[in-house]
VMD Tcl script that draws the C-alpha trace (Angstrom):
set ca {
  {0.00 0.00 0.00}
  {3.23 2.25 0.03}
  {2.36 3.05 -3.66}
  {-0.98 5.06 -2.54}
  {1.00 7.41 -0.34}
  {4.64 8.19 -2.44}
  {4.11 9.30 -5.88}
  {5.58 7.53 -8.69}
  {8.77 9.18 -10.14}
  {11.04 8.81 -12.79}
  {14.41 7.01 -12.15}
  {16.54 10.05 -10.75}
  {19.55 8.37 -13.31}
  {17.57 8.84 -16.49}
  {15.97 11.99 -14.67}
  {19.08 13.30 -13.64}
  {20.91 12.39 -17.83}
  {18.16 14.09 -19.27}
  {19.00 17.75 -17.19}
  {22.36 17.38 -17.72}
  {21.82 16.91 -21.66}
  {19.91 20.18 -21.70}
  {22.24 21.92 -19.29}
  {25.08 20.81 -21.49}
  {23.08 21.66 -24.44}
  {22.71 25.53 -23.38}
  {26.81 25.32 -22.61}
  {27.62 24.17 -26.21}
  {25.36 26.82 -27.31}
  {26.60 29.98 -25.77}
  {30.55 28.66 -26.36}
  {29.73 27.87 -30.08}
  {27.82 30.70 -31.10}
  {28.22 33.21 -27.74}
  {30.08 35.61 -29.84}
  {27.48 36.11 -32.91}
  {24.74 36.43 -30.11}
  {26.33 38.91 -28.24}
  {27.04 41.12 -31.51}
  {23.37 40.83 -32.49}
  {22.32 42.29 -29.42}
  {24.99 44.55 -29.86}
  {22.90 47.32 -31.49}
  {20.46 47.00 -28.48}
  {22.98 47.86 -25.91}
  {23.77 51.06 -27.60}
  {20.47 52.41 -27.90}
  {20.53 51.54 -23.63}
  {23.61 53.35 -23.48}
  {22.34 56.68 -26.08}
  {19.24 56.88 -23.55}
  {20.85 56.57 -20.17}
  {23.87 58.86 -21.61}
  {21.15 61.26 -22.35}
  {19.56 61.43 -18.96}
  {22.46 61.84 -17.65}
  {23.88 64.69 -19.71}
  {20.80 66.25 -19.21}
  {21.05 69.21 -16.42}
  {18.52 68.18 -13.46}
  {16.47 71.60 -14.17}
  {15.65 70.74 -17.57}
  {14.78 66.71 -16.78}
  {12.55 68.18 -14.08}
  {10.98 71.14 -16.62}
  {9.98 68.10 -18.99}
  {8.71 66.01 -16.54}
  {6.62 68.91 -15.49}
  {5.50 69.44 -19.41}
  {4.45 65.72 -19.62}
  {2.83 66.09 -16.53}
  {0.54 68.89 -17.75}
  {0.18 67.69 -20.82}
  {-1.26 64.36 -19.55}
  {-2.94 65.38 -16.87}
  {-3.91 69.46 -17.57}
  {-4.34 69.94 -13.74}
  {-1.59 71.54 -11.67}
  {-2.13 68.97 -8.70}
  {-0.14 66.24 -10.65}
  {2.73 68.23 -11.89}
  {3.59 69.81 -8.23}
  {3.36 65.90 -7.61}
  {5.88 64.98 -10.23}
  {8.49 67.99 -9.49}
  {8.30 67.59 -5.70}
  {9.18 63.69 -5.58}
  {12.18 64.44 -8.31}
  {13.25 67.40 -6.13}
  {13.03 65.04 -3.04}
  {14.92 62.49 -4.75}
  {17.60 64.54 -5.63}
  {18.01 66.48 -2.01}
  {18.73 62.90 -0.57}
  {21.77 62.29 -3.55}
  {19.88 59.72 -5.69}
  {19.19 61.30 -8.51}
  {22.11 59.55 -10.58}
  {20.68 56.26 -9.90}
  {17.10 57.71 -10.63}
  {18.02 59.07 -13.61}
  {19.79 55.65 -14.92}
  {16.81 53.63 -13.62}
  {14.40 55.68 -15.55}
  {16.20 55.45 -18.63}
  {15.82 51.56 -18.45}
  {12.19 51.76 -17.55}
  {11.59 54.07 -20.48}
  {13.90 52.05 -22.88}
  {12.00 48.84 -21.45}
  {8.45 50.60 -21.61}
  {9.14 51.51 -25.64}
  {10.26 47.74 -26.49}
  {7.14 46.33 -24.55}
  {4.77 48.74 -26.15}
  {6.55 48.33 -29.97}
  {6.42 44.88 -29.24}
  {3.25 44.17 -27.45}
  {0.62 46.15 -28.93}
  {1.32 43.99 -32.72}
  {1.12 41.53 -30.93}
  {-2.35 42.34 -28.60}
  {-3.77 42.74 -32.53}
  {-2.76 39.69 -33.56}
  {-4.15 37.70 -30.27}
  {-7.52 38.95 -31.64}
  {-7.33 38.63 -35.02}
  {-6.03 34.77 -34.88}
  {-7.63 32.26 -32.68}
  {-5.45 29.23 -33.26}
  {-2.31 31.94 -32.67}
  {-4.24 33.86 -29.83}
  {-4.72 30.68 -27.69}
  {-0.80 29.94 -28.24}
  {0.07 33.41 -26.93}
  {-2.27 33.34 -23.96}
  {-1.04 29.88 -22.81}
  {2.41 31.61 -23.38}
  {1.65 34.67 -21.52}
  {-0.54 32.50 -18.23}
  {3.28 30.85 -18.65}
  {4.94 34.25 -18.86}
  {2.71 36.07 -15.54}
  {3.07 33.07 -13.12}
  {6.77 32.29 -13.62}
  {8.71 33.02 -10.86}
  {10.71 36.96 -11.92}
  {14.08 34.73 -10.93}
  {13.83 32.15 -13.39}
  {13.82 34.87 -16.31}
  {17.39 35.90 -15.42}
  {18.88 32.53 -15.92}
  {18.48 31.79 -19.54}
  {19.30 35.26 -20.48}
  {22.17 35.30 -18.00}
  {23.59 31.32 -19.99}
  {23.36 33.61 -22.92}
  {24.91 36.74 -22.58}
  {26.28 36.75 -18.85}
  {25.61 39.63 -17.31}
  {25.29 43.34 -17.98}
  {22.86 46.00 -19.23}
  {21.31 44.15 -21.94}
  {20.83 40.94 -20.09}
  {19.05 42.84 -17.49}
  {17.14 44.99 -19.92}
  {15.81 41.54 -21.73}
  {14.67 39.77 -18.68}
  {12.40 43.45 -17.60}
  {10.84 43.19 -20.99}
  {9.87 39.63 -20.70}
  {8.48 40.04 -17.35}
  {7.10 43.49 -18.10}
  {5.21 43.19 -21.69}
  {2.24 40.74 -21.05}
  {0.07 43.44 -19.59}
  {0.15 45.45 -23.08}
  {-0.77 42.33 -24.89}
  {-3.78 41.52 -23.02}
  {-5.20 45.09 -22.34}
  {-4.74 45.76 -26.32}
  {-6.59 42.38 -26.96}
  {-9.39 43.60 -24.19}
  {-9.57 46.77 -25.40}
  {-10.39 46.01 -29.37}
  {-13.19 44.01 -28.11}
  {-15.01 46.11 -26.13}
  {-15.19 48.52 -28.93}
  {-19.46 48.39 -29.40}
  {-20.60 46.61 -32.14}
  {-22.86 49.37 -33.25}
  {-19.72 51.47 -33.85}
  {-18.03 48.52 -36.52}
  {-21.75 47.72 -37.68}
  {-21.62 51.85 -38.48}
  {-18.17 51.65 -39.97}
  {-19.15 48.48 -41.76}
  {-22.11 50.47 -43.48}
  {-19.63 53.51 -44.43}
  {-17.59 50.71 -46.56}
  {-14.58 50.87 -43.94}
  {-11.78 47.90 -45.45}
  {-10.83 45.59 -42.57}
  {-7.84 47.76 -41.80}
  {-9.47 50.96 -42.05}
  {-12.04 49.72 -39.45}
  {-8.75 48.74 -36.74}
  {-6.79 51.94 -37.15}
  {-9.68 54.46 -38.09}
  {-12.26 52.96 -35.24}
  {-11.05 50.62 -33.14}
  {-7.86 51.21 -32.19}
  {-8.41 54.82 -31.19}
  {-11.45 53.82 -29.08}
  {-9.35 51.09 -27.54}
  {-6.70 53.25 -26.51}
  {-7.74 54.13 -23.13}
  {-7.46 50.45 -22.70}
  {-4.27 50.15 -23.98}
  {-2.81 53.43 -22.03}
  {-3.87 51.11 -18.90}
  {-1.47 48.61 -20.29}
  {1.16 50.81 -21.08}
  {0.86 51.84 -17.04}
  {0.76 47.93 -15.68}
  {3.47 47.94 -18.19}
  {5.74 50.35 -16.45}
  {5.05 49.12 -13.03}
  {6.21 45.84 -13.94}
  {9.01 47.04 -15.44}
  {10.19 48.65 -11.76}
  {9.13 46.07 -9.93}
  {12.07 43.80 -11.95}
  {14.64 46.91 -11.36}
  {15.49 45.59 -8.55}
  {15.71 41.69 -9.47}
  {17.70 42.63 -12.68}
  {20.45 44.44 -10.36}
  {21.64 41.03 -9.62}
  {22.82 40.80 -13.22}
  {24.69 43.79 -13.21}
  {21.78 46.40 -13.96}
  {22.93 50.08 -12.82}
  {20.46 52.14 -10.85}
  {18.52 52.29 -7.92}
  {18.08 48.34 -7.62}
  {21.70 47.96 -7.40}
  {21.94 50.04 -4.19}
  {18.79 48.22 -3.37}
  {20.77 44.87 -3.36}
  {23.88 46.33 -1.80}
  {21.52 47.45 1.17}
  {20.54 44.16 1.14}
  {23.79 42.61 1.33}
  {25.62 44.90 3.42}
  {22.28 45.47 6.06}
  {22.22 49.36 5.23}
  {18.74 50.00 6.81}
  {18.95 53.94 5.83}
  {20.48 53.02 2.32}
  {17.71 50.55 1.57}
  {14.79 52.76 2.34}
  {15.55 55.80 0.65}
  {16.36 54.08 -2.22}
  {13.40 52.16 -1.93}
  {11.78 55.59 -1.55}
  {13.34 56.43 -4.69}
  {11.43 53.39 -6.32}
  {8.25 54.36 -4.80}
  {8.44 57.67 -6.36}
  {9.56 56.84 -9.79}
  {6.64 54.56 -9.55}
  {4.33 57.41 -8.49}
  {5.38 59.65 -11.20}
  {5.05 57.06 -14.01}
  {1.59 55.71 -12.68}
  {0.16 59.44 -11.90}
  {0.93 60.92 -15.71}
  {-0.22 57.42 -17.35}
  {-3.37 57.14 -15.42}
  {-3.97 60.96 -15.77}
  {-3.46 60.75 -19.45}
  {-5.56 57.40 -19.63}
  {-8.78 59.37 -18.09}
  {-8.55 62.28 -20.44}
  {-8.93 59.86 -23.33}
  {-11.66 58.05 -21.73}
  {-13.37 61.45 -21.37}
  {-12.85 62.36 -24.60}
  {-14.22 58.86 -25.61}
  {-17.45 59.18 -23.83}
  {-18.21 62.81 -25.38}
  {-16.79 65.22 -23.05}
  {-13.96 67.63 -23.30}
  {-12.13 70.10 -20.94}
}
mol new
graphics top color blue
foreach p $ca { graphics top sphere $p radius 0.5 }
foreach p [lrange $ca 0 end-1] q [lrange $ca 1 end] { graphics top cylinder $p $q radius 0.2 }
display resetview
């Protein structure tokens, strides 16, 4: 009756040939071809380096007058942009605003690749069912994987570094824009595409002239769940060798810095506020302007 209470397993020889195969597998790979990957990728890491270079370069007046512009421009209502300048001016009183800047610039460079990336992709979940049910078995695969496990394949790759780190935020971070542009092009009415339908509207026509603009306060709450994943990794990519506040994050960590750790994590926090307050701002004004209403 032993059999009723200890599973069945495999035999942990064959078990254990079989992971050392695959391990040995990924080893061949990345000595046999590790130099064409990393040169391929090669193009990526500059574009990391041109943004972070230009936050950086950037004199803190001027980052903090464009933040304010976005601010206003998403938002229109002062309330938000004495929000956004207040939290950068905090963050640079307590000497973080090097790490803030080069944490934004990954967040930004991360948001852009999940967006270019994820919105195609959101279209083509709900144009194709036989590819849509694929990519939502891939993304249920993609949201409940543990954020660790993403760093080691990338890490057997290309070791560690910016780009690495950058790859492993936009895997964790892009299946929010997928979904939410899926959700959004189907809640678009059906009177509105039986309307377009009538005016002669081609199939395109009908997604970029109707349903794509309708969806976008949809997609705008992607792009925001988008972000926020993005900074939640920050901190699990510094263990690769990502630069910014996640680093000092982990050195806290390491070192028990209790005063290091939380204003750094403070720093986080407020990055996150920023990001979440002009997306969410700038989400609502299209939803007004969907339903009729203007300011």
């Amino acid at each position: 009756m032993d059999w009723l209470f200890k599973f069945p397993q495999l035999d942990s020889d064959s078990l254990l040939a079989v992971k050392r195969a695959i391990d040995g597998s990924l080893k061949a790979l990345t000595r046999s071809y590790g130099d064409a990957i990393e040169g391929f990728f090669y193009p990526l890491l500059k574009v990391l380096i041109f943004f972070e270079d230009i936050m950086l370069a950037t004199p803190w007046p001027i980052v903090i007058l464009v933040f304010a512009g976005i601010a206003w421009f998403a938002s229109r209502r002062w309330s938000v942009v004495a929000a956004v300048v207040g939290t950068l001016f905090a963050i640079g009183l307590i000497g973080l605003w090097v790490d803030s800047m080069r944490t934004i610039s990954l967040v930004f460079s991360a948001t852009l690749f999940s967006v270019a990336i994820g919105i195609p992709l959101g279209i083509l979940l709900n144009r194709f069912q036989r590819f849509g049910a694929a990519l939502q078995t891939l993304l249920d695969i993609m949201q409940t994987m543990p954020p660790f496990v993403y760093l080691i394949p990338v890490v057997m790759l290309l070791g560690i570094g910016r780009v690495p780190g950058f790859i492993a935020v936009v895997i964790y971070a892009i299946p929010p824009i997928i979904r939410l542009t899926d959700l959004g092009i189907r809640m678009v009415d059906k009177e509105v595409l039986e309307a377009a339908d009538a005016y002669g509207c081609s199939r395109s026509q009908k997604l970029w002239k109707v349903q794509m603009p309708l969806a976008m306060p949809t997609i705008m709450a992607g792009v925001n769940q988008t972000i926020m994943m993005a900074l939640g990794m920050v901190v699990i990519a510094s263990m690769i060798g990502v630069q910014g506040l996640g680093l000092s994050v982990l050195q806290a960590i390491a070192n028990q810095y209790f005063t290091q750790g939380i204003l750094n994590g403070f720093a986080i926090v407020g990055i996150a506020i920023i990001f979440d307050r002009i997306s969410q701002a700038y989400g609502q004004r299209l939803q007004k302007h969907r339903g009729g209403t203007h300011e």
